[in-house]
C-alpha positions as CSV (number, residue, x, y, z in Angstrom):
1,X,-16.1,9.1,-19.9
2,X,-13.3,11.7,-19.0
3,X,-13.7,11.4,-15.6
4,X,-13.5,7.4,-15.6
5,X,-10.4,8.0,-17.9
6,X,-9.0,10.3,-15.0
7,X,-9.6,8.2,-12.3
8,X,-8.7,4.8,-13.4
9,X,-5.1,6.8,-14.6
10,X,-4.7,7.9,-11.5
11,X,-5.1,4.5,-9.9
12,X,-2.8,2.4,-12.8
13,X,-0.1,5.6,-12.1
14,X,-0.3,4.1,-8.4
15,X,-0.2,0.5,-9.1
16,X,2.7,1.6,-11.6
17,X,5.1,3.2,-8.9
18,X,4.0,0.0,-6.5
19,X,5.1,-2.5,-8.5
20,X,7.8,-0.2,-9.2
21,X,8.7,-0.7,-5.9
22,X,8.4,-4.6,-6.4
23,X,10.3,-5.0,-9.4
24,X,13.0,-2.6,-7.5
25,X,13.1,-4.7,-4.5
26,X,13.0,-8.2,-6.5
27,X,16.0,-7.5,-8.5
28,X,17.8,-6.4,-5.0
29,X,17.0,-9.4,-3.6
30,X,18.0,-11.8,-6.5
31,X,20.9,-10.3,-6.9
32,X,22.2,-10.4,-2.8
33,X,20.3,-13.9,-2.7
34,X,18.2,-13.0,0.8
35,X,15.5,-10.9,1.5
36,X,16.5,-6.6,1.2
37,X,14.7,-3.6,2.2
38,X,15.7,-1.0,-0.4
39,X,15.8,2.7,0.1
40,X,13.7,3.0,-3.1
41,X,11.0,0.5,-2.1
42,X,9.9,3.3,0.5
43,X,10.1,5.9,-2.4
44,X,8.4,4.5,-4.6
45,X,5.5,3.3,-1.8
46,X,5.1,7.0,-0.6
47,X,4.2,8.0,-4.4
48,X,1.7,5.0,-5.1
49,X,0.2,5.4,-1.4
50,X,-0.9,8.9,-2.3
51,X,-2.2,8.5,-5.8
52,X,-3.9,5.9,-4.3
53,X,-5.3,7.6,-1.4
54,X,-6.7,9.8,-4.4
55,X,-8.1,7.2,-6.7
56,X,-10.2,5.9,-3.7
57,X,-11.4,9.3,-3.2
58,X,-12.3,8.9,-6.8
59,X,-14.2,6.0,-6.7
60,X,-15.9,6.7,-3.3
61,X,-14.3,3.6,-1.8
62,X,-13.7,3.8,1.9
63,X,-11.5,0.1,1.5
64,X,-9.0,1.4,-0.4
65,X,-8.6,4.9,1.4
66,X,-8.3,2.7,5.0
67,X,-5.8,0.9,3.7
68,X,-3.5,3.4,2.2
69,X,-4.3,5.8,5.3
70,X,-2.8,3.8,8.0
71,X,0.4,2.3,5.8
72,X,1.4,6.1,4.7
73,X,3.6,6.9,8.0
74,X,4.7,3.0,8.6
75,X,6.5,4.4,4.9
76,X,7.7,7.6,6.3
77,X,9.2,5.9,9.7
78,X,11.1,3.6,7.0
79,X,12.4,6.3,5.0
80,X,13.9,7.8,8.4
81,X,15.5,4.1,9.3
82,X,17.0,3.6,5.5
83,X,18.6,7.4,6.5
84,X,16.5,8.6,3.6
85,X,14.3,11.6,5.8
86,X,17.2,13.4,6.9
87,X,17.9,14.5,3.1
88,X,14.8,15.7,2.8
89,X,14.0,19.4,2.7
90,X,12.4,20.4,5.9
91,X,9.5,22.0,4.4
92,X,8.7,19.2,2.0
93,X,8.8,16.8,5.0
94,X,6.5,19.2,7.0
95,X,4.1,18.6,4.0
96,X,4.2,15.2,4.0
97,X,3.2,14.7,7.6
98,X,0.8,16.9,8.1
99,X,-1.3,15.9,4.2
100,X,-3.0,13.2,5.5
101,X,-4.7,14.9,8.5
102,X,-5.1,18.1,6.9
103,X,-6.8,16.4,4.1
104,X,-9.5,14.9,6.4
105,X,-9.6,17.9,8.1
106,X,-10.6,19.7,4.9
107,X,-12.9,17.0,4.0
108,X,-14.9,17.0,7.6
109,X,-14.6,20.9,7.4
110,X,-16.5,21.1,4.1
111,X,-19.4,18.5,5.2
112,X,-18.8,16.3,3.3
113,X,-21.2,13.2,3.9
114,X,-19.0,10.9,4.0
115,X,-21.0,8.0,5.8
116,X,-23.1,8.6,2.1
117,X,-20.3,8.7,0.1
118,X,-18.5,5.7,1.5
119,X,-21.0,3.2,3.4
120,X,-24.1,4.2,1.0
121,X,-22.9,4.0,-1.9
122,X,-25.3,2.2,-4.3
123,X,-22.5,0.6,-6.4
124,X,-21.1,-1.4,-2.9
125,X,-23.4,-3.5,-0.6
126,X,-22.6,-3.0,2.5
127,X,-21.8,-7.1,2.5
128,X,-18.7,-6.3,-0.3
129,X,-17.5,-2.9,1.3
130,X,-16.8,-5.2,4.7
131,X,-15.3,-8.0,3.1
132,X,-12.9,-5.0,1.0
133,X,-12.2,-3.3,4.4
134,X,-11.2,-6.6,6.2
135,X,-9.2,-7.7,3.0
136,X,-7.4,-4.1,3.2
137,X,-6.7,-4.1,7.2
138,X,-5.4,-7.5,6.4
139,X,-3.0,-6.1,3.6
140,X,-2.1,-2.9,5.9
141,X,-1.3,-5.4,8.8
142,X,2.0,-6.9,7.1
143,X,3.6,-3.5,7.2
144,X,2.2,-2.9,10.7
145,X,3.9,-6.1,11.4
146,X,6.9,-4.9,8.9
147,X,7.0,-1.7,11.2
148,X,7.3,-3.9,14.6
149,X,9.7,-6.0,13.4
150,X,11.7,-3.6,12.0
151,X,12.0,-1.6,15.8
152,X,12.6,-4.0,17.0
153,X,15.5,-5.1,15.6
154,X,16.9,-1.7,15.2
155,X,16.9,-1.9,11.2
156,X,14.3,-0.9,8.4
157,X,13.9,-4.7,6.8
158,X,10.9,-6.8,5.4
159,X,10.9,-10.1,7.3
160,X,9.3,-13.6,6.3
161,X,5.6,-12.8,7.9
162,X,5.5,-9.8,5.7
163,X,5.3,-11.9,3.2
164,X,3.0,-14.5,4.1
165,X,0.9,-12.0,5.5
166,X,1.0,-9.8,1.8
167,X,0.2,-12.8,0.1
168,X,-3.0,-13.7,1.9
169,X,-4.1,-10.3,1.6
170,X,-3.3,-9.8,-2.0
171,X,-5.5,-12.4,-3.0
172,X,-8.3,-11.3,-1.0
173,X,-8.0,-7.8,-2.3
174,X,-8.0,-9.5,-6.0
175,X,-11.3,-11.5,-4.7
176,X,-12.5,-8.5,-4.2
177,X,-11.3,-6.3,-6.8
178,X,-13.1,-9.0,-9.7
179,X,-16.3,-8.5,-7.3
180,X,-15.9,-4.6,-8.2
181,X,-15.1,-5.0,-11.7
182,X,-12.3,-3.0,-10.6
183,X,-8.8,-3.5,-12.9
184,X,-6.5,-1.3,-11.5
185,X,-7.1,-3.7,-8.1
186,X,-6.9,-6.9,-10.2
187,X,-3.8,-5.8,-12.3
188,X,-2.4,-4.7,-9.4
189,X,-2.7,-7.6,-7.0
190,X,-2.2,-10.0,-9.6
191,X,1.2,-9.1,-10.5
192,X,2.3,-8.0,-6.9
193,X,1.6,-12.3,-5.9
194,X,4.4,-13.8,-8.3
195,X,6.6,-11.3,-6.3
196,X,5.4,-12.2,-3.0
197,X,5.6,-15.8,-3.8
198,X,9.1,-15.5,-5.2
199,X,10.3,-13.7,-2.1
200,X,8.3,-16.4,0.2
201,X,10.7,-19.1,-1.7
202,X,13.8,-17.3,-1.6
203,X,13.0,-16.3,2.3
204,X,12.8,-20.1,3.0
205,X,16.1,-20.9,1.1
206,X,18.0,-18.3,3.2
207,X,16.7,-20.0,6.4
208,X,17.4,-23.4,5.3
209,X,20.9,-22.3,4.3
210,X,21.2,-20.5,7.9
């Protein structure tokens, strides 16, 4: 019982700082009446991305680790383009590149058996765990995208197909959180969609206006 009580607290402390990060970036972007990357978004998505990266270790579940995995530097290259990395202590950045690897590093050092842990683990058919995995590469691909546009342009910004793209994949990620009986997915998603959906509307607005 403790250690469900542990776990599922670590993953609603994640979901907090993300919608955190939502609520942060709505009120930004009511208030200037377009779209706004804010410096804090990417604060606030470091935090959740590694308590998450934890709670799926946790819960043995490989969807949620791949996910937060390959979005945690598309965070840190945002925190360098909103001028945010610079201010950071040079040994505190140090850590927070090299965690991720050295995490896995310790994991694969340690045999672990992680093709047990992960893709053989009773309480996921294999079936569930690839529909989780293609619901979280689809989620991971808006700030992939996020990340392209952003370069390419010059300036840290969250563009229309980041939000269409979120959407979709927050509601396959909910699909599949009620499939795991999994709440800190369901509350999660479920709240992050009203903000998606507001920023879709206000996105279209600022075009129509343009």
């Amino acid at each position: 019982m403790k250690e469900y009580l542990l776990t599922t607290g670590v993953g609603l402390l994640a979901q907090g700082f993300f919608s955190l990060r939502m609520l942060h970036q709505w009120v930004k972007t009511e208030r200037a009446r377009k779209i706004v990357s804010p410096s804090l978004f990417w604060v606030f998505s470091l935090c959740g991305s590694c308590l998450l990266l934890l709670y799926g270790w946790l819960r043995n579940d490989f969807a949620i680790i791949l996910g937060q995995f390959l979005s945690y530097y598309i965070y840190l290259w945002n925190l360098k383009a909103n001028g945010l990395w610079r201010k950071v202590h040079p040994a505190f950045r140090l850590l927070l590149l090299l965690s991720p690897p050295a995490a896995a590093a310790a994991v694969v050092s340690g045999g672990a058996d992680l093709a047990g842990m992960f893709f053989r683990n009773p309480d996921i058919p294999l079936p569930m765990l690839a529909f989780g995995c293609a619901s979280q590469a689809l989620f991971t691909l808006r700030f992939v995208y996020q990340w392209w546009y952003s370069a390419r342009h010059g300036v840290s910004v969250l563009p229309m197909g980041f939000w269409l793209i979120s959407f979709s994949g927050s509601v396959l990620i909910c699909i599949y959180g009620m499939l795991r009986l999994d709440i800190v997915l369901i509350l999660g998603q479920s709240l992050g969609l009203i903000a998606y959906a507001r920023n879709i509307r206000i996105g279209l607005r600022s075009s129509r206006r343009a």
